[in-house]
C-alpha positions, 0 to 999 in steps of 0.5 A: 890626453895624449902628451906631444913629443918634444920638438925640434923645429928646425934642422941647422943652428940658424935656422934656430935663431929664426925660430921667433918667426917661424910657423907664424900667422900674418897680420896687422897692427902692433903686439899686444895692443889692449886699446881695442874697444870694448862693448859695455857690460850689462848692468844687470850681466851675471858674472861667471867663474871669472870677472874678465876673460882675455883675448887676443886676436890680429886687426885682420880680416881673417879674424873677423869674427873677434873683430866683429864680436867685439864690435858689435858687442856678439861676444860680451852679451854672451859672457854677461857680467865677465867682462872681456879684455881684448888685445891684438897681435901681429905674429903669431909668436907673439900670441903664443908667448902672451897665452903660455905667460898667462896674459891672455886666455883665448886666442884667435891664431893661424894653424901653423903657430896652433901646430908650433906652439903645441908641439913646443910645448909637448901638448901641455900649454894649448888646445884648439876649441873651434874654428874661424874661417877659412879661406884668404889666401891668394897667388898675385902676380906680375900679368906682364911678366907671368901669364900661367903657373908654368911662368912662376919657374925662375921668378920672384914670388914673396911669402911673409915669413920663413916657416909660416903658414903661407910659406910651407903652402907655397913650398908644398904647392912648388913641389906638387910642380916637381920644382926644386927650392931649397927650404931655408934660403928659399933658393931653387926653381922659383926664388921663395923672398920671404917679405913682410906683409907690410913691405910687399906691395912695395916690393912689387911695386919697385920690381924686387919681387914678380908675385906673392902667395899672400894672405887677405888683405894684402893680396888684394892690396897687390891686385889694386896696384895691378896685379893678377890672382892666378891661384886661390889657394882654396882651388887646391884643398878638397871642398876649397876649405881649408883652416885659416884661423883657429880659437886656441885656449890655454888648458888651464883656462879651460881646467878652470873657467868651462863655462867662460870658455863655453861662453866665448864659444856661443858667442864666436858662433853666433857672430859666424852666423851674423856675419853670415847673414849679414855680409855687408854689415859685417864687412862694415863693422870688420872694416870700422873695427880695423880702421879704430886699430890701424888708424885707417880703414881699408879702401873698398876696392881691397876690402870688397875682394877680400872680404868675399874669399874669406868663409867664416865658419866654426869647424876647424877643418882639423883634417887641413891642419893635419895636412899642414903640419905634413906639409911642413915636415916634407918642406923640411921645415918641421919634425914630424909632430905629435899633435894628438890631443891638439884639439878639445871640440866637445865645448864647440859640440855643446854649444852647437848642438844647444843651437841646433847645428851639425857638430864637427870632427876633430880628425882623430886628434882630440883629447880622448 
């Protein structure tokens, strides 16, 4: 393995004391929640090489393959007699801190925490194991106030969070325009409002912000209360794939608890390949899920639009999440990062080619 150089994210002390928020994903629902359902272990089910195995993810549609696999009961068949504890995030700070603590041992995360947890810890705590989906992302728009791209100069278009993954995508599609922002106060050409995802339809509402460059659902959310899609964020990356939400494990984990880790990973694939043959169930079950851990299922004229611009897939698209963290140092809000090592594919591999799929690279950046 080679080990990360330590890492400096931020360039000024105040920017450090926002360091909790940045490079997160987005998501829904409280931290840490374990109320999430849980799917019956087979009376008969062999134990593994734990008794429970913890997982966390976000009550997100982008991480609809743990919603799903949990749901539907995908993941726990696989793991037989090893019983699964799930609990949910809405930060991906928080996520990254309950993995380093020992609190849970697989994750379901965003790139750009995978990135900032990786890289703080000098490659020592993580490795992504897999991909998820792909996809999600969208600019909306005020269609009265903005008509084509060249409109967003000198309006006020909303991210969820200094640093974090939609953030830097903007940042760097704004100085693909040749427009100018300053990173951190998000100042400049186009006024970048950092907005929870919560708040923003509010703030679109009420006319604090003209747009959004949002993740699923709250850009379909946006377009319910009339809002535009300008941009998919997809038309932008090569294929129109890039990583959304990544499997992570704790290193220890793995060390210890392969065939758990193998276990998890067939079942991740599997309900890939459900939810893929079954779109509209899926989207059911997504929804049934999101509804037991918010309280309230999402209404299908956001759910339908979401769910379709999401691609639930097992390759990470490791070469999108090198691209990334480039655009994050060139935003100015990262140093450049070692992330050699930051992937271990060959469980993934395994598991892919025990069911007879094409395996997937790791852009030069797995463990050796």
């Amino acid at each position: 393995m080679s080990a990360a150089r330590p890492l400096t994210i931020l360039r000024t002390v105040a920017a450090m004391a926002a360091l909790p928020l940045l490079l997160t994903a987005c998501g829904y629902g409280s931290d840490a929640e374990d109320d999430t359902p849980q799917a019956e272990v087979a009376a008969d089910g062999k134990k593994l090489s734990a008794s429970e195995v913890r997982i966390g993810y976000f009550p997100n549609l982008t991480h609809a393959t743990a919603l799903v696999g949990v749901q539907e009961g995908l993941l726990q068949r696989e793991l037989g007699g090893t019983k699964i504890k799930a609990s949910t995030f809405n930060a991906g700070p928080s996520e990254i801190e309950a993995l380093n603590a020992g609190s849970i041992d697989i994750g379901w995360i965003g790139p750009s925490p995978s990135i900032n947890g990786y890289a703080k810890s000098a490659g020592q705590n993580l490795r992504i194991i897999s991909g998820s989906a792909s996809g999600g992302v969208k600019l909306v728009v005020d269609p009265d106030k903005i008509k084509t791209l060249d409109d967003l100069k000198g309006k006020k278009i909303a991210t969820p969070q200094l640093g974090n993954t939609q953030d830097v995508a903007f940042l760097h599609w704004i100085a693909e325009k040749g427009w100018k922002v300053d990173a951190q106060s998000g100042k400049g050409d186009v006024s970048v409002v950092r907005t929870e995802n919560k708040i923003t339809p509010d703030a679109y509402k009420s006319g604090s912000v003209d747009g959004a460059w949002v993740p699923e659902p709250t850009a379909s959310k946006l377009v319910a209360d009339g809002a535009k899609v300008l941009l998919d964020e997809s038309e932008i990356w090569p294929d129109k794939k890039f990583v959304i939400t990544n499997i992570i494990v704790s290193q220890n984990f793995l060390k210890e608890h392969p065939d758990v880790v193998e276990a998890v990973l067939r079942g991740s694939v599997r309900t890939n390949e459900w939810i893929n043959a079954n779109p509209d169930r899926a989207k059911a079950s997504a929804n049934k899920a999101l509804e037991k851990l918010s309280g309230k299922a999402l209404p299908a004229e956001v759910l339908n639009p979401a769910w379709a611009s999401i691609t639930f897939l097992d390759d990470p698209l490791a070469s999108t999440l090198d691209a990334q963290a480039a655009h994050a140092v060139s935003a100015g809000l990262l140093e450049k990062p070692d992330l050699n090592g930051i992937y271990d594919l060959k469980p993934l591999n395994k598991v892919l080619k025990a069911e007879g799929r094409p395996t997937v690279d790791d852009a030069g950046l797995g463990v050796r």
